[in-house]
GUTORNU-389099 format. One line per 5 residues: number of its first residue (from 1); their letters; for each residue x, y, z of N, C-alpha, C, O. Coordinates in pm, whole numbers, m for minus. Example, Ala and Ser with C-alpha at 12.3 -4.5 7.8 and 13.67 -1.06 7.14 Angstrom:
2
1	AS	1319:m569:780:1230:m450:780:1320:m330:780:1424:m332:846; 1285:m225:708:1367:m106:714:1290:3:787:1341:114:804
! end
This chain:
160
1	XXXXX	84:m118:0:0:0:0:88:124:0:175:146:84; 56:210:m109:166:336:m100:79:434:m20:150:508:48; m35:455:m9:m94:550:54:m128:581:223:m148:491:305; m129:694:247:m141:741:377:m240:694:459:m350:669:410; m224:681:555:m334:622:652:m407:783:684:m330:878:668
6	XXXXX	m523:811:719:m614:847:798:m514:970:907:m516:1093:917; m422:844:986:m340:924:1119:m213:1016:1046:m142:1088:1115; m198:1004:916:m69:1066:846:m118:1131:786:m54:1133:681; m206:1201:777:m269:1334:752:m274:1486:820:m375:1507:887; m232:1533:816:m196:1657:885:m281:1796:808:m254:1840:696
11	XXXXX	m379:1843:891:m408:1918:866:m322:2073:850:m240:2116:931; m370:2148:709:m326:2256:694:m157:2208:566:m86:2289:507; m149:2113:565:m17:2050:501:m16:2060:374:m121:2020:325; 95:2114:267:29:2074:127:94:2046:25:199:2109:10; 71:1987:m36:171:1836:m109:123:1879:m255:10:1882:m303
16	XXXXX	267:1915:m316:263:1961:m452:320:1857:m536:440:1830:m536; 221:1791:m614:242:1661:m696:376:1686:m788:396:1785:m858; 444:1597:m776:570:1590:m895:514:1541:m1028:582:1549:m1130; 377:1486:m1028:377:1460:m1204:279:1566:m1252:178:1604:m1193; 349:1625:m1417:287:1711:m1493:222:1694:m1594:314:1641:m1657
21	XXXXX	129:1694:m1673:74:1667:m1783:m17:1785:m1904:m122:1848:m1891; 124:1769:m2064:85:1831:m2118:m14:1813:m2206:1:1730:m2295; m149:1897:m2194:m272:1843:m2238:m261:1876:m2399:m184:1956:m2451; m350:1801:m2456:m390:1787:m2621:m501:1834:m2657:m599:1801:m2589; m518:1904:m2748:m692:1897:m2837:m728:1747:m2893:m840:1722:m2937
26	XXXXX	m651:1676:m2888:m679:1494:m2976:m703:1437:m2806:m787:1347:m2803; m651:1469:m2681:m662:1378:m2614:m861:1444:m2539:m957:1381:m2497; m837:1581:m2556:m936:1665:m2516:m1083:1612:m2533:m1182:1598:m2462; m1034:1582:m2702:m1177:1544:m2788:m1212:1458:m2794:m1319:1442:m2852; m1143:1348:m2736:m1190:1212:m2762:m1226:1159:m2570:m1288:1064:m2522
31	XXXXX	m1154:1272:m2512:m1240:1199:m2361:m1356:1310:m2407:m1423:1277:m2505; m1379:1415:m2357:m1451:1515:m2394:m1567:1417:m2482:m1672:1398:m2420; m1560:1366:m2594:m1671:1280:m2679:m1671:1183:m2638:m1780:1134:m2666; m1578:1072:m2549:m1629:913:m2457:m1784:934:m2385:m1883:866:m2407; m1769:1073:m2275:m1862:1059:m2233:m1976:1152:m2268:m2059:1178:m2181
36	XXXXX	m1988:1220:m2427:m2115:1258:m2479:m2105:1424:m2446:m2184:1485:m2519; m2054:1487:m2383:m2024:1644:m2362:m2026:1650:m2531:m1963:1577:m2607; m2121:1764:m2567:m2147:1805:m2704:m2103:1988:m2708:m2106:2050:m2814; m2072:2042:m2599:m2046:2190:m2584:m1919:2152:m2703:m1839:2060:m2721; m1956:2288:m2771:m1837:2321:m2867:m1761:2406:m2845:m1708:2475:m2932
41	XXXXX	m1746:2416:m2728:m1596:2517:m2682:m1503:2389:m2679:m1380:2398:m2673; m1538:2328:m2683:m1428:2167:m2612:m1432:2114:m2734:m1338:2035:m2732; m1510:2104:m2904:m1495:2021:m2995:m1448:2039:m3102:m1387:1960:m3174; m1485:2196:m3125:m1495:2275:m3272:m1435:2379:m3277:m1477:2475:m3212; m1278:2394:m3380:m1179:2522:m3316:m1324:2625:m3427:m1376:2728:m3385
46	XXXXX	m1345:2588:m3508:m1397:2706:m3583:m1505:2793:m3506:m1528:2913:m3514; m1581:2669:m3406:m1718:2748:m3356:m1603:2830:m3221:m1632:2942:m3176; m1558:2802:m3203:m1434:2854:m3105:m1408:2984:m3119:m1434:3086:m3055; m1331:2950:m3252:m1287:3125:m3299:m1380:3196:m3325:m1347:3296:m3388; m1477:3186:m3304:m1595:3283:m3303:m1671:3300:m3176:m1722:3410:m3153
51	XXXXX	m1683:3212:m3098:m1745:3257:m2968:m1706:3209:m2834:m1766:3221:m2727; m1625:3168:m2853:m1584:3091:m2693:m1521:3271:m2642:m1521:3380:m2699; m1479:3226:m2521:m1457:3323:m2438:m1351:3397:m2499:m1372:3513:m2534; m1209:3329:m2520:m1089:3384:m2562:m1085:3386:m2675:m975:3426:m2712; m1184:3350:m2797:m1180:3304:m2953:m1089:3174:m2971:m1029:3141:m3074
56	XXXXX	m1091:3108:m2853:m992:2956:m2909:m1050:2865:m2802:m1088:2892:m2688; m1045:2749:m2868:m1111:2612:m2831:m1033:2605:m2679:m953:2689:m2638; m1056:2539:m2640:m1024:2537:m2474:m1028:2368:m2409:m1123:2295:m2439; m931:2325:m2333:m943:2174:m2306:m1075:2147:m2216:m1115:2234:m2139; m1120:2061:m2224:m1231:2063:m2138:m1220:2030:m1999:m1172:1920:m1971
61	XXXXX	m1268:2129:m1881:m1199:2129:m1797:m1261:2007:m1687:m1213:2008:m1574; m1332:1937:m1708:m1353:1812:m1670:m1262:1733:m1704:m1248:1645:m1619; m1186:1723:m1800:m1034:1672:m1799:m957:1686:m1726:m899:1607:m1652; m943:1845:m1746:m831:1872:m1605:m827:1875:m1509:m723:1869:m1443; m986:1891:m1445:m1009:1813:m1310:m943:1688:m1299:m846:1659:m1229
66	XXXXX	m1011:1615:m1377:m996:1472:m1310:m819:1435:m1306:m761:1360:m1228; m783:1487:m1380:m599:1501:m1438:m532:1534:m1212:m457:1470:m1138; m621:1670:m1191:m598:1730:m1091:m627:1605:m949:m551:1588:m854; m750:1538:m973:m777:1409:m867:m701:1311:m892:m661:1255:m790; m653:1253:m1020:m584:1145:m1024:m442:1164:m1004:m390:1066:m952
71	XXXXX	m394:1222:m1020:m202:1257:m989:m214:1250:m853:m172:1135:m838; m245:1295:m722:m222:1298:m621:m268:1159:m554:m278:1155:m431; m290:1074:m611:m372:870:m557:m205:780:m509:m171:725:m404; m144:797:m621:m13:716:m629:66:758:m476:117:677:m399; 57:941:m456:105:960:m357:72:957:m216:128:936:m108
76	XXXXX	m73:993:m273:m174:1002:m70:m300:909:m65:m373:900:33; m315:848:m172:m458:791:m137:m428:631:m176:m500:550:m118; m342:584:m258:m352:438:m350:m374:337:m208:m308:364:m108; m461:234:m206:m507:171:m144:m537:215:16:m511:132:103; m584:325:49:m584:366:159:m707:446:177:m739:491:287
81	XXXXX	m780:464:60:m915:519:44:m1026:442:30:m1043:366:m65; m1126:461:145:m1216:359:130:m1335:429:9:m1427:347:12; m1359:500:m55:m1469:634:m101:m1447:770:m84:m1432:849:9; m1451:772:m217:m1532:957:m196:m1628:970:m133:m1692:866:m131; m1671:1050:m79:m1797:1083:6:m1864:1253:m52:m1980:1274:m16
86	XXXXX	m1821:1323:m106:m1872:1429:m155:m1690:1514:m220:m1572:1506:m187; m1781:1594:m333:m1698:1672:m383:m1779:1821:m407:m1873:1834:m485; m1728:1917:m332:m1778:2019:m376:m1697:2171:m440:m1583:2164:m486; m1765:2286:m435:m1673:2400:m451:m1614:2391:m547:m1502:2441:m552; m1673:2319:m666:m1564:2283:m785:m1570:2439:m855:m1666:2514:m838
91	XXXXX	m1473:2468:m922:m1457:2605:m1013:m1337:2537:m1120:m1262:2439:m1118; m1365:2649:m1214:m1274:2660:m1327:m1225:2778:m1370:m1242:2817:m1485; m1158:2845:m1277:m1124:3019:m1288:m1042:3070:m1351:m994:3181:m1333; m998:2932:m1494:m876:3003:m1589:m910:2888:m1685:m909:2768:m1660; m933:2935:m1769:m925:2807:m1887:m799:2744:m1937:m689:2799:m1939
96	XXXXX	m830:2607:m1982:m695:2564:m2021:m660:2568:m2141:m763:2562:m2208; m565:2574:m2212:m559:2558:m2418:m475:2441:m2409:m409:2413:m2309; m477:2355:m2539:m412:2284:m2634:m269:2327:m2542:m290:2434:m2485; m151:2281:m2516:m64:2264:m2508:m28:2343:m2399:77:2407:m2399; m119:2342:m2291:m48:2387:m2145:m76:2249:m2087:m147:2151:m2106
101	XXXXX	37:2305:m1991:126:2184:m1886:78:2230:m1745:89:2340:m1691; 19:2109:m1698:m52:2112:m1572:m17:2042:m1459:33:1931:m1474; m36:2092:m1332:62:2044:m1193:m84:1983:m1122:m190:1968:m1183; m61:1954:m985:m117:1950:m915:m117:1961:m787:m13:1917:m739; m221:2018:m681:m142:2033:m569:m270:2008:m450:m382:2058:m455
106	XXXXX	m235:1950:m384:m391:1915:m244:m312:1948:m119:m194:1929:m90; m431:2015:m42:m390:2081:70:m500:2042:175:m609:2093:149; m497:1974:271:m537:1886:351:m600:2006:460:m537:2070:543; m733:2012:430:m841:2131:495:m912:2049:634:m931:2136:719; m951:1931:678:m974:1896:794:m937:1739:797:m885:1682:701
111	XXXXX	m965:1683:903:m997:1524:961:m1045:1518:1080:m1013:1586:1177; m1140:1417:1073:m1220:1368:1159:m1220:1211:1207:m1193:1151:1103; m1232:1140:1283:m1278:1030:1305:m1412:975:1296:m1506:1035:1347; m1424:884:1244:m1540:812:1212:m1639:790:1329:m1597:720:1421; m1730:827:1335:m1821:836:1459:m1846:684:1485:m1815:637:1595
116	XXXXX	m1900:607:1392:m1927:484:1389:m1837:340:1356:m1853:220:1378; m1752:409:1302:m1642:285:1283:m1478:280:1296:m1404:267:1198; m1445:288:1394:m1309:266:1419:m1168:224:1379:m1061:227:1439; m1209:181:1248:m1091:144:1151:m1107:279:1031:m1058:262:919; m1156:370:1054:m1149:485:955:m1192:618:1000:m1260:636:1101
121	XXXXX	m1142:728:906:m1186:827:935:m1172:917:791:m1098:893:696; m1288:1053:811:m1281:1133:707:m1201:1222:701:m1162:1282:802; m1162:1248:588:m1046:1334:545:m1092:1451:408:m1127:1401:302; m1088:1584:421:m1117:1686:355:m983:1736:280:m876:1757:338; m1009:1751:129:m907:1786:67:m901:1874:13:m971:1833:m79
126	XXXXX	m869:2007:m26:m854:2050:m113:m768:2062:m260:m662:2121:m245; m794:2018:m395:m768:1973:m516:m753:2094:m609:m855:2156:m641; m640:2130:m653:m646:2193:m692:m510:2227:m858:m388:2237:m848; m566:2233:m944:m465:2275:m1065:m433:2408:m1112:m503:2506:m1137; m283:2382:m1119:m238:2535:m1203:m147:2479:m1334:m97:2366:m1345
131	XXXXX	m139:2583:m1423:m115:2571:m1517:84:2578:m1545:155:2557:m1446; 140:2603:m1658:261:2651:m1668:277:2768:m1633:398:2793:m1633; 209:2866:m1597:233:3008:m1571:190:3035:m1416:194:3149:m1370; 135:2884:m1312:94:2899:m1239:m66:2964:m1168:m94:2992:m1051; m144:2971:m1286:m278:3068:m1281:m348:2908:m1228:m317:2793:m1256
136	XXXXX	m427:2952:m1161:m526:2800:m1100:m619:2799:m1228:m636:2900:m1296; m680:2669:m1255:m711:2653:m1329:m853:2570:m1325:m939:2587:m1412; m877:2447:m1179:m912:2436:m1144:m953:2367:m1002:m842:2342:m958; m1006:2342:m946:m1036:2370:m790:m1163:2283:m775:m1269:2295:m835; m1124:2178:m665:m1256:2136:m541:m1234:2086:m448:m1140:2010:m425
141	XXXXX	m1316:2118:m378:m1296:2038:m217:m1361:1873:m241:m1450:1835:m317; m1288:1807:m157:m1347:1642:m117:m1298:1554:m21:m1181:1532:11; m1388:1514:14:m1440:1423:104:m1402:1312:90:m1457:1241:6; m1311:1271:158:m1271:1103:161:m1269:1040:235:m1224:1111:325; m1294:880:303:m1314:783:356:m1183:699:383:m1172:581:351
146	XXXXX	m1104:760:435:m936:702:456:m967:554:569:m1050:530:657; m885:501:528:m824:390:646:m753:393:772:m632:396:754; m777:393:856:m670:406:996:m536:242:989:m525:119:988; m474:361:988:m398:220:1031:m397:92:1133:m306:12:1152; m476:96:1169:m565:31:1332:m613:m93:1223:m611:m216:1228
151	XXXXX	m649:m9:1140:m747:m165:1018:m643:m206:979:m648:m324:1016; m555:m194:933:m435:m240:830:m369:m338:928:m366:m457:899; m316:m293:1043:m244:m400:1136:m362:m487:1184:m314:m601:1185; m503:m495:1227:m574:m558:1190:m593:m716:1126:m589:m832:1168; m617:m647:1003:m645:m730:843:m510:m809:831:m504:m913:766
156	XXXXX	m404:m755:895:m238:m853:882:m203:m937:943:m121:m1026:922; m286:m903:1055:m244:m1008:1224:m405:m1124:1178:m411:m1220:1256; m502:m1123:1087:m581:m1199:1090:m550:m1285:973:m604:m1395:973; m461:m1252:860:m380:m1322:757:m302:m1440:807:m291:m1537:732; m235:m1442:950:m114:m1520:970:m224:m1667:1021:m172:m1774:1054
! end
C-alpha cells in the first residue's frame, strides 16, 4: 500500500504533486466525446474562434479536473481510500488551451474520526490545478473515507 493512513494526515499540510501533464486537443476530444459532452468550446476550433470566451477552443476542464484528482492517488490515497464521500466548490477560474502543462497540488483542509467505525476516518481535501504560468485553473474540495492504520495492522495479524 503506498498511501497514507487516515493518522498521516496533517491538517493545513500541502503536497505539490511531482507529475505534470501536457494536455492535447486529440486527447481533449476524444475523452470530452467518450462521455457525450457536445459543448463546442471543447470540440470545434472554428465554432471557437468565433465565440468561446478567448476566440480559441479550450481543453475541457472536466479533464483537467480529473488530471488534478488522479495525480495525487499514487502519492496520498492508492489503497488507503475507502470512497469519496462528496466533492464540492468545484470552479474553473482560468481556462486551459491545447498545449499547457498542468501540476497538481492538495492541501489537507480537515480530519475527523469516524463516529461509527473505528478502523477509519474522514479526510477533507482541497484539489487543486495550475497551469505553466501557475494561474489555477481548477479547484474542489473532497471528502474522503481514509483507512486508519488500526485496520491495516488488523487485516495482517488476521492473515497469519
Amino acid at each position: 500500500m503506498a498511501g497514507l493512513y487516515f493518522e498521516d494526515f496533517e491538517v493545513g499540510k500541502v503536497y505539490r504533486h511531482e507529475v505534470t501533464k501536457t494536455f492535447t486537443l486529440a486527447d481533449s476530444i476524444q475523452v470530452t466525446s467518450m462521455y457525450m459532452e457536445t459543448e463546442p468550446t471543447y470540440l470545434d476550433e472554428e465554432w471557437a474562434a468565433k465565440h468561446a470566451r478567448n476566440r480559441r477552443i479550450e481543453i475541457n476542464p472536466f479533464y483537467a479536473l480529473s488530471f488534478v484528482m488522479g495525480v495525487q492517488v499514487t502519492e496520498l490515497t492508492l489503497g488507503t481510500t475507502l470512497g469519496n464521500l462528496a466533492m464540492t466548490d468545484i470552479s474553473f477560474p482560468n481556462p486551459v488551451y491545447p498545449g499547457d502543462t498542468l501540476r497538481g497540488q492538495t492541501t489537507i483542509l480537515d480530519k475527523r474520526e469516524s463516529k461509527s467505525r473505528g478502523d477509519r476516518g474522514v479526510v477533507e481535501f482541497l484539489q487543486e490545478g495550475f497551469n505553466q504560468r501557475d494561474e489555477r485553473v481548477a479547484t474542489c474540495r473532497r471528502k474522503a473515507m481514509m483507512l486508519r492504520r488500526i485496520a491495516h495492522a488488523t487485516a495482517a495479524q488476521g492473515e497469519r
